[in-house]
C-alpha positions in Angstrom: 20.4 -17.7 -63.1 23.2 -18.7 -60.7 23.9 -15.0 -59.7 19.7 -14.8 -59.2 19.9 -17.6 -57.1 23.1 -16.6 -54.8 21.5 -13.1 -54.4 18.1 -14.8 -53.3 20.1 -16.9 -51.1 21.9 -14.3 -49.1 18.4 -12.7 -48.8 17.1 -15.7 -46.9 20.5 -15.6 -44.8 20.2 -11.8 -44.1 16.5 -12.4 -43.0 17.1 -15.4 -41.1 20.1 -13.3 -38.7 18.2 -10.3 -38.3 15.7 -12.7 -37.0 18.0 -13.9 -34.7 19.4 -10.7 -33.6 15.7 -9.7 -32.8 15.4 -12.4 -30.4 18.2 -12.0 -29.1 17.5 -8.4 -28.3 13.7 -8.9 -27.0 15.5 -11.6 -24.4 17.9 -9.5 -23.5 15.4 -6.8 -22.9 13.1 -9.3 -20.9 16.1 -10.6 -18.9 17.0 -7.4 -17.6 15.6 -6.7 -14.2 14.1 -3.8 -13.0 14.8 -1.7 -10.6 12.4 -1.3 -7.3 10.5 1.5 -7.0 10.2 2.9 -3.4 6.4 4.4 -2.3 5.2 5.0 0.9 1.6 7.3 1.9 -0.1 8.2 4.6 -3.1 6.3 6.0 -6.3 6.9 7.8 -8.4 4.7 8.6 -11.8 3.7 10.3 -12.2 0.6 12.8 -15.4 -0.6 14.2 -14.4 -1.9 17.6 -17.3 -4.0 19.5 -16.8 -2.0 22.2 -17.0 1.5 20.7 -21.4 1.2 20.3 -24.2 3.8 20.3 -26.9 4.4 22.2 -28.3 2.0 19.4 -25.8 -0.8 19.6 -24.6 0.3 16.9 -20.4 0.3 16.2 -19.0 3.5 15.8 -16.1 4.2 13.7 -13.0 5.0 15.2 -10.4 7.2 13.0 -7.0 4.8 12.8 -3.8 7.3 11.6 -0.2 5.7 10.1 1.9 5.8 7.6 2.7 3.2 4.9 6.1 2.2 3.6 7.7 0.1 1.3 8.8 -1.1 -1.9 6.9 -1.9 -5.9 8.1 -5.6 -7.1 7.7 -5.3 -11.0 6.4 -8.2 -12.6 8.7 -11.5 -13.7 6.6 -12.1 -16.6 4.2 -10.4 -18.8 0.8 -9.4 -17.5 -1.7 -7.5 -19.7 -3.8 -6.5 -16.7 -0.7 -4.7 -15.3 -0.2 -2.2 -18.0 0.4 1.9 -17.4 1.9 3.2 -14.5 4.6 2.3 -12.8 5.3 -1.0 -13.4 4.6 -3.8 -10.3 3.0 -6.5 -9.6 3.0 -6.7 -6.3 4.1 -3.9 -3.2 5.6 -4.7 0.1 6.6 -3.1 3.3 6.0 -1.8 6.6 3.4 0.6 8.7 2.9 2.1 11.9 -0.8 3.1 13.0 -1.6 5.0 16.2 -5.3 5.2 18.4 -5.8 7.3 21.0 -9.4 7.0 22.2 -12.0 8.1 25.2 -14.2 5.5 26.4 -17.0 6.2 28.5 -17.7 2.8 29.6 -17.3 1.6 33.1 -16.9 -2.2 33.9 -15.2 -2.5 30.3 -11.6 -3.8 32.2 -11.7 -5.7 35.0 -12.1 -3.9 38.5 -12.6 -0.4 36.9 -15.3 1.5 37.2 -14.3 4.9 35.2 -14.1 5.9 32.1 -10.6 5.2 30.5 -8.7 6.4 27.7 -7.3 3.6 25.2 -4.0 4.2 23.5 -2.7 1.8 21.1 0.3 1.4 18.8 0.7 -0.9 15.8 3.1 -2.0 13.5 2.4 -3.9 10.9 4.3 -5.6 7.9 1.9 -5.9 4.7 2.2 -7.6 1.5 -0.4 -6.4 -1.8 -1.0 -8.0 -4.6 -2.0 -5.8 -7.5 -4.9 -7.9 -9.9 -5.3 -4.6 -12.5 -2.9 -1.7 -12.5 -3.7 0.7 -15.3 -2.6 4.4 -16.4 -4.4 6.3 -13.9 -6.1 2.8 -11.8 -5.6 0.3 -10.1 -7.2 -2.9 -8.1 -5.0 -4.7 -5.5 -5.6 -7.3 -2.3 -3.5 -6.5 0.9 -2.5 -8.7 3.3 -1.7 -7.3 6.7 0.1 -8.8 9.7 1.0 -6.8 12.5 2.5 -6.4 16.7 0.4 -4.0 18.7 0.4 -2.9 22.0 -2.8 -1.1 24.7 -2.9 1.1 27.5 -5.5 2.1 29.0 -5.6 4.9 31.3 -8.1 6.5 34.2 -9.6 9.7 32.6 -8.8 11.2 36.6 -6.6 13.8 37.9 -4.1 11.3 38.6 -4.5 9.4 35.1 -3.6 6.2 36.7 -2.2 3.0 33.9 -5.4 0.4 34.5 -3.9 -2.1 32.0 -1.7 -2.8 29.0 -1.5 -5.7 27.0 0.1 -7.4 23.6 -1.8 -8.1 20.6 -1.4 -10.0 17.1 -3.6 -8.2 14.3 -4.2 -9.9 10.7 -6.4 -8.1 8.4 -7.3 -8.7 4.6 -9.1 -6.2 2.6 -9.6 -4.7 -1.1 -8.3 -1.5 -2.2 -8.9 0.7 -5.3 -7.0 3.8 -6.2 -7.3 6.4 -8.7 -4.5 8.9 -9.6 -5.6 12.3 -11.4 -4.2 12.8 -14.7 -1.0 14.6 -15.3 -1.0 17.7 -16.6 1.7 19.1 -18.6 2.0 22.8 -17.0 0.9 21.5 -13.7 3.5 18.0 -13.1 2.1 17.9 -9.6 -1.7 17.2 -10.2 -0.9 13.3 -10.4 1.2 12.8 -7.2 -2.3 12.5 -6.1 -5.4 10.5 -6.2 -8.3 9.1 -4.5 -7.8 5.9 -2.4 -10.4 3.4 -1.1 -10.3 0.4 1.2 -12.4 -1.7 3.4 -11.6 -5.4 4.7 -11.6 -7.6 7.9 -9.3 -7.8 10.8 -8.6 -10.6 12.9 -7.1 -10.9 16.3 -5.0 -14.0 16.7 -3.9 -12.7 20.3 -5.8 -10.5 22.6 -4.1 -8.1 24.6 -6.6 -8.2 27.9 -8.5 -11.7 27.6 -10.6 -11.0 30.5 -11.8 -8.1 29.4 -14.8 -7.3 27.4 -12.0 -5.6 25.1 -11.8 -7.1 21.3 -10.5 -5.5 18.3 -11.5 -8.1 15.8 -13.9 -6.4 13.2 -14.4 -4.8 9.4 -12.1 -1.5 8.8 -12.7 1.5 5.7 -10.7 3.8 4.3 -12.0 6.4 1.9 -9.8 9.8 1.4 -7.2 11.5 -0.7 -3.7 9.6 -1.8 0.1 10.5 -2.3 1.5 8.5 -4.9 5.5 9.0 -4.3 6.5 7.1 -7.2 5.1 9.6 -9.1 6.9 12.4 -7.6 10.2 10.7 -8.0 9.6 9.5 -11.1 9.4 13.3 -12.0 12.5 14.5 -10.3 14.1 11.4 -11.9 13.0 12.8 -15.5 13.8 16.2 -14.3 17.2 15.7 -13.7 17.7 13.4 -16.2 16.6 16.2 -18.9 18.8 19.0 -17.0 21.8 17.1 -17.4 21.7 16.6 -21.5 20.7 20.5 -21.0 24.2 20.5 -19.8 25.9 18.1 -21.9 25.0 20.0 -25.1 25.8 23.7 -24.4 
């Protein structure tokens, strides 16, 4: 009996550590941080300027062309909705978007008659939250606050500057993404996707207040998407499995 019950007490005892050894392990392993993942894409885009109409009155859709860059923040706590894919629960960074548009408008500056040509140049410094990040989709909310700067040109031989201006952009929109599926004998099928997004843009500053000029107004985006953490990830691997490649011959 006493050798029964000194056997069933080291049992409890040998339980009771691995138990602790567990938790120690699982908050170790929750502790650690993880590392950022950089990402960056291209993106085109579609603004509906008040000043760009039909014959209708209706806004036209002006094509809006950057680039995005920045980082994936992985989450500081558990979030089911965030499972799959690289893990983050929020990205931030930095873009730069570029217009170069023909208006055929006279009398839209001040003491022009002609038709000018609108360039503009915007950086912008975003921050998006992701709400459901799966294996192959994802929901997310960007925020978008950016410096731009107009000028506007005569469409003439002599192309004379007309005006030029500052302006302060904030936009907040929806976007959904979709990356295609990976495919063992073809890695590169999911470094892309499909990408939409549509949302509001404000203008805190205008660039010529006396003009008829305002940029405030709703903004798409519907195309194909480069997902570079998915590409790095893959060289990551790559070299990762080339090296024990090496290590064992």
């Amino acid at each position: 009996m006493f050798v029964l019950s000194l056997l069933g007490r080291l049992c409890v005892a040998g339980s009771t550590q691995a138990q602790i050894q567990l938790r120690d392990t699982l908050a170790a392993k929750s502790t650690k941080p993880n590392p950022l993942t950089f990402t960056a894409s291209t993106d085109q885009r579609f603004f509906f300027f008040s000043d760009t109409r039909n014959d209708n009155g209706r806004r036209i859709p002006v094509s809006v062309y950057g680039i995005r860059a920045g980082f994936l923040f992985p989450p500081k706590q558990d979030r089911p909705a965030l499972q799959g894919g690289r893990s983050a629960s929020f990205k931030a960074g930095a873009g730069f978007y570029f217009i170069n548009q023909h208006l055929d408008r006279p009398g839209l500056l001040p003491n022009t008659s002609e038709s000018v040509t609108r360039h503009l140049r915007i950086a912008t410094v975003y921050y998006e939250r992701y709400w459901l990040r799966r294996k192959a989709f994802e929901i997310s909310t960007p925020i978008e606050f950016g410096y731009g700067h107009s000028r506007y040109e005569r469409n003439d031989e002599q192309s004379n500057e007309v005006a030029r201006g500052i302006f302060l952009p904030l936009g907040v929109g929806v976007s959904a993404a979709y990356q295609f599926p990976a495919i063992r004998w073809l890695k590169p099928v999911h470094w892309f996707g499909l990408n939409m997004l549509t949302g509001y843009r404000f203008i805190l500053k205008r660039d010529i207040p006396e003009s008829q000029i305002n940029y405030t107004g709703f903004y798409i985006s519907v195309g194909p998407s480069f997902f570079l953490e998915n590409l790095t990830a893959d060289v990551k691997a790559w070299r990762q499995k080339r090296k024990k490649k090496k290590a064992a011959r």
